[in-house]
N, C-alpha and C positions, 0 to 999 in steps of 0.2 A: 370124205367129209361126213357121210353118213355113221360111222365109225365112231364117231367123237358125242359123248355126249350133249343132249340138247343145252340143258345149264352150262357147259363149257362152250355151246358155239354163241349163246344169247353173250355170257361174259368177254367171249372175245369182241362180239360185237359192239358191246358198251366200251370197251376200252378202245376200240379204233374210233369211236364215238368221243368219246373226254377228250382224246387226242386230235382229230379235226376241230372238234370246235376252240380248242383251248388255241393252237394255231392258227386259225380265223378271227380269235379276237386281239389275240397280240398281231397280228399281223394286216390287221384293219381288213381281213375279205372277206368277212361274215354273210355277204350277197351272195359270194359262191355256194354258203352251205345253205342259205334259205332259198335260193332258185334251184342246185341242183341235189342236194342232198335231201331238206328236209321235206320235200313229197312224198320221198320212200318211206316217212316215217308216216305220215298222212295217211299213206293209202292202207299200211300195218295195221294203223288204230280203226280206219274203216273195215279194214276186211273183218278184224273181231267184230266191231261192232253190227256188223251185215250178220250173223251167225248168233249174236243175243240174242233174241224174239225168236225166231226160231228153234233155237235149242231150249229154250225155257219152255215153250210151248210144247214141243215134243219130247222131249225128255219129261215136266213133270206127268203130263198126261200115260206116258210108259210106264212111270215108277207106280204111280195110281190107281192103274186099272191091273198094274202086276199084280197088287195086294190080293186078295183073297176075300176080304169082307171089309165095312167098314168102320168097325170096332179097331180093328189098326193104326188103319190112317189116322184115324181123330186120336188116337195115342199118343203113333209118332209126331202126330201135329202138335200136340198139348205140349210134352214134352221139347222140339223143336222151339216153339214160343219160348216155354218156361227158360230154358236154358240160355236164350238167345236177351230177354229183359234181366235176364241176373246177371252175366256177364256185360253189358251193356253197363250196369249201375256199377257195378266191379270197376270198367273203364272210368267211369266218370268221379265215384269217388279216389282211386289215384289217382287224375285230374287236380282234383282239389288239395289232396293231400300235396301233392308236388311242387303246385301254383304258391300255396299258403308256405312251406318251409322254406322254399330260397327265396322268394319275393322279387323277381325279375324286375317286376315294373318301378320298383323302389330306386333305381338304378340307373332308369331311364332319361338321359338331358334334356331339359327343356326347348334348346333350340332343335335338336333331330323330331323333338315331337311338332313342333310347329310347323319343323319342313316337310316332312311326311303327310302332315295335314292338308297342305295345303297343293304338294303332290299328287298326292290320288283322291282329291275330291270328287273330281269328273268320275272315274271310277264308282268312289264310294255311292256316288248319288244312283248309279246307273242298279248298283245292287242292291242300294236302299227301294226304286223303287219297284222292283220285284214283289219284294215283304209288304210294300204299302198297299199291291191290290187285294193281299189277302186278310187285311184286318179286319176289316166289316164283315168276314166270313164267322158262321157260329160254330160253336164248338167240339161239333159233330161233322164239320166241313171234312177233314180228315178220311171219315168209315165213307160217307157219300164219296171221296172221290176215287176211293176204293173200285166201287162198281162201273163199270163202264158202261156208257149206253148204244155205244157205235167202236166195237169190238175191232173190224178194220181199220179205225179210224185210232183206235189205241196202239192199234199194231204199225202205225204209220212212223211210232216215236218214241226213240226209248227210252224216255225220262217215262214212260205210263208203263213201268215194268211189274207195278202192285197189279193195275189193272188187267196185264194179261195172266199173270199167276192166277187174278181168280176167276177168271174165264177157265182155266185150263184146268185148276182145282176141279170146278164146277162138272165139268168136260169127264174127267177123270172119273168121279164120281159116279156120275151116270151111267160111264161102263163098267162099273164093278157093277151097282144095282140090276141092270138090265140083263137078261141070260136069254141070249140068241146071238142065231149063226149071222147074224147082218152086224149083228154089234162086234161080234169076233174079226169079221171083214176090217174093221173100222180100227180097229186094236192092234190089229198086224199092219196093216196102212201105216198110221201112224208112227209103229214102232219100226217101218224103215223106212219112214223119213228121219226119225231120230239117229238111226245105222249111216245114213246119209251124211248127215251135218257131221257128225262125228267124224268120217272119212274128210272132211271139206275141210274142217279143226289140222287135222295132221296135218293137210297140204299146208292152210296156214302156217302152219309153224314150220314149214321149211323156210319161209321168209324170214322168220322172225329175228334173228341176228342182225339181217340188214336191216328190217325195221326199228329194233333197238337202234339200234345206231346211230339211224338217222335223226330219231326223234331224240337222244340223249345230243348230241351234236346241235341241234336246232335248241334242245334249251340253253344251252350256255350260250350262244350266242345271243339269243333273246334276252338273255339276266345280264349278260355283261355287256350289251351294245358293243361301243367302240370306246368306253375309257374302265377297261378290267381294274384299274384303282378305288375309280367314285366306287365301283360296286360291292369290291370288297368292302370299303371302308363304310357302306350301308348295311350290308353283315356282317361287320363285328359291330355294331351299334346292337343290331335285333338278337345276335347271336346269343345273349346269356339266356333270352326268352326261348329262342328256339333248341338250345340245347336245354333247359328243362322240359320241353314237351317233349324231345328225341329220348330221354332219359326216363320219363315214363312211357313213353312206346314200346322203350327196349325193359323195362320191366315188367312189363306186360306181358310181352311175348316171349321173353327168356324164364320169368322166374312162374306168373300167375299161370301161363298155358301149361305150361308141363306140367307144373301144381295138377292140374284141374285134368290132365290127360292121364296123370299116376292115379290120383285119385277114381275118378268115375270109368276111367276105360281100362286103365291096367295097359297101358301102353307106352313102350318107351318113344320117349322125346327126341331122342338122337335118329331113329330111324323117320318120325314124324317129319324135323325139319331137314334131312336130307331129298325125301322124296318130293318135299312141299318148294326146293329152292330154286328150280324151273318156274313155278307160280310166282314166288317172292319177286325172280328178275323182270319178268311179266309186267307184276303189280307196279313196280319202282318205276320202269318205264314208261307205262301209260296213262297211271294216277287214275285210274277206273275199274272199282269191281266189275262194272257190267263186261268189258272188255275181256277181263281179266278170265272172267267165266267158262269158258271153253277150256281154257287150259288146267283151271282149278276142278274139272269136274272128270275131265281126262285120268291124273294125277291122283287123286283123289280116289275112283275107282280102280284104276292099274295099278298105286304105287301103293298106297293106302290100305288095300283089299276092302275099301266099304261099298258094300252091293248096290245094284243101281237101284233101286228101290229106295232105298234109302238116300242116294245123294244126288239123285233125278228129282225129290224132294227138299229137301231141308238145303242146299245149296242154291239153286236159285230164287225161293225164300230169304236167305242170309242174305242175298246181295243187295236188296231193298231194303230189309229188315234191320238185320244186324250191322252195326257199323261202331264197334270197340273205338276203333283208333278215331275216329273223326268225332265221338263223346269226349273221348279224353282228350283232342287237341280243344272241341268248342269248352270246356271247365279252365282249360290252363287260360285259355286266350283271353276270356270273359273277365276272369280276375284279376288276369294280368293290366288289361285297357283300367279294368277299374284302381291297380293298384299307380296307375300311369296318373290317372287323373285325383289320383289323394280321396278317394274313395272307398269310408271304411266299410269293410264286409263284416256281415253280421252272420248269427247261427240261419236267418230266416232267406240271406240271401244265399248261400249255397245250398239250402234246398230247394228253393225254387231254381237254381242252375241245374241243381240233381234231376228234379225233374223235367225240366224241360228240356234239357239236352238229353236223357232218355228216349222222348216224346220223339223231338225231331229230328234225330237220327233212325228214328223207323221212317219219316218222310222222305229223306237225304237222298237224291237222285244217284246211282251209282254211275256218276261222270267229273270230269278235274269239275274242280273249283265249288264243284255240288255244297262244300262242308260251309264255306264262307256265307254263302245265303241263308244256310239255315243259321247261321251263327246270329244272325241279325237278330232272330225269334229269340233266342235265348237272353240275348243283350237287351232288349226291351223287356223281358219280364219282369230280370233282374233289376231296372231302374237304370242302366249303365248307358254313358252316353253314345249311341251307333256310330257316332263320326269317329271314335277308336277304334275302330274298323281300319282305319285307313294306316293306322301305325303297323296294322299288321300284312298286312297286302304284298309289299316287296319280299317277306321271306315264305309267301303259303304256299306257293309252288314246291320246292323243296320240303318241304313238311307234310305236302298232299302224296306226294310220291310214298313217303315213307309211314303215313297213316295208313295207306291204301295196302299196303306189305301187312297191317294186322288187323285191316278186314278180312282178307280175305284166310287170314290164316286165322283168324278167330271161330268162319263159318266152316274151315275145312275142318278144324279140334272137333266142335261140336258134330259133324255130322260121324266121326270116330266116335266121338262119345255113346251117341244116338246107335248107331250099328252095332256098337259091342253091347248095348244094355239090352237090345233088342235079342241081340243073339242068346 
């Protein structure tokens, strides 16, 4: 077994996964695979995420105090940003472009919208009111929640993944500034607990085939209950929406990545998504950069050749940061609810989507369903009404899966980018 590679034991895994569940729901036992299957996939997505905060914490601080001075870091940093808000608006305006030429919502029947409304209200309201406690906040609310005040107490949850980044920035810092042998103690410490996690990451992923499985197995049966008909016939209602945003996903990542990896790194594409397509199976099954991270930063360094300096940096940065694919689903989505409800769009309201889905994709928690809250923000700035939210609800799972395949392959280009320009 050990033998076979890792992308071919995850694929296998997926595929005995499609195949239980798809046999659980025609065959009405979907209990069998949510009692006895889908834990295995539970405890999968836990083990990553038990290793997030951790390895963010010790790896950026390694890559940090690796440097030499700190005229670097603030380089690589500057650079990292830069790359990561251009590609981000890159996302968003294919969003828009994609949304505006086939007009999905143009499409859409008045009775599926009423049923859906009135379907996931409960829902809708539940994620409405998330968004509603942070409107009184001011405009600066954002950098303040940046800083943490109770560093433990950040580390406790890992939707506060900004907040340890800049604890550990911070952290990092201090030992390149500082020259003494107590500080050097502290430097090697550190950098084997990072040796550590990393060791802990491998073991993980001998699991991971079965926990693919289980959790690919446990969604089907969650999207399809017990009448696999109603459900189809509620995607192919959303389906022309959702294959316009899969259609900009996949040109994103097929045509602008490579673009953008010929161009600034001089590197070919074909070797890129071969070594990155362990991560992709990863991403697709767990719908979580943060998750996703251990194995993208593995890959990355091993398969990639980008030094750890480099992508002990700008990688788990990107997972907070950058988020391509969830810009470019919140642009299609926003105009699409708008084009649903006879809502004409103007020059001024795709750039307030421009920018705001910029904006709050750097806030975007790297966890499922993260893109959908922030979506609300975008949808109020724009003027568009948040109860079309709920038209789109039954098919983001599916969409989340596969936004999350070019997060994290947008942060793995960029940190190619960054290493080769560096060198």
């Amino acid at each position: 077994m050990k033998k076979i590679p890792l992308y071919a034991r995850i694929l296998i895994g997926m595929l005995i996964g499609g195949i239980f569940g798809i046999i659980a729901v025609y065959t009405n036992t979907g209990w069998i695979v949510d009692d006895w299957i889908k834990p295995f996939g539970v405890i999968f997505l836990k083990l990553l995420k038990l290793v997030a905060i951790p390895l963010i914490f010790a790896s950026l601080i390694t890559g940090i105090s690796g440097l030499s001075d700190i005229t670097k870091l603030s380089r690589i940093g500057f650079k990292t940003l830069l790359f990561y808000i251009f590609t981000t608006i890159v996302a968003v305006t294919i969003g828009l472009l994609f949304v505006t030429t086939f007009k999905p919502g143009q499409s859409f029947p008045e009775e599926k919208r009423i049923e859906l409304l009135s379907k996931y209200s409960q829902v809708l309201e539940t994620k409405t009111n998330v968004i509603e406690k942070t409107k009184s906040d001011g405009p600066l609310k954002f950098i303040v929640e940046i800083v943490p005040d109770n560093i433990v107490a950040s580390a406790s949850n890992n939707s506060n993944m900004l907040q340890i980044i800049f604890f550990a920035i911070l952290f990092g810092v201090a030992i390149v500034v500082l020259k003494s042998p107590k500080v050097e103690i502290v430097r090697d410490f550190i950098s084997g607990i990072n040796d550590i996690i990393l060791k802990i990451i491998d073991f993980i992923m001998y699991f991971a085939p079965i926990g693919v499985m289980a959790l690919l197995a446990g969604l089907i049966v969650d999207y399809s209950g017990n009448n696999p008909s109603q459900s189809l016939k509620l995607f192919e209602t959303l389906g022309y929406y959702a294959l316009v945003v899969i259609l900009g996903l996949l040109f994103l990542g097929f045509v602008i990545y490579p673009t953008f990896l010929r161009i600034f790194a001089k590197f070919p594409f074909k070797n890129f998504y071969k070594e990155m397509f362990p991560v992709h199976l990863v991403a697709f099954s767990t719908s979580s950069s943060a998750a996703t991270l251990p194995v993208t930063m593995e890959q990355v360094e091993k398969g990639l050749g980008v030094r750890n300096e480099i992508a002990s940096f700008v990688l788990p940065v990107g997972v907070t940061v950058n988020m391509d694919g969830t810009s470019l689903y919140q642009a299609v989505a926003a105009v699409f609810i708008a084009q649903v409800f006879g809502i004409e769009m103007t020059f001024f309201h795709f750039l307030t989507i421009l920018f705001t889905a910029t904006l709050a994709s750097i806030g975007t928690a790297a966890v499922p369903g993260a893109g959908v809250v922030m979506l609300v923000i975008v949808l109020n700035a724009a003027g568009i009404p948040v109860e079309g939210l709920a038209l789109i609800l039954a098919i983001d799972r599916p969409l989340d899966m596969i936004r999350t395949v070019i997060n994290v392959t947008s942060d793995a280009m960029i940190a190619v980018i960054i290493d080769r320009n560096e060198k």
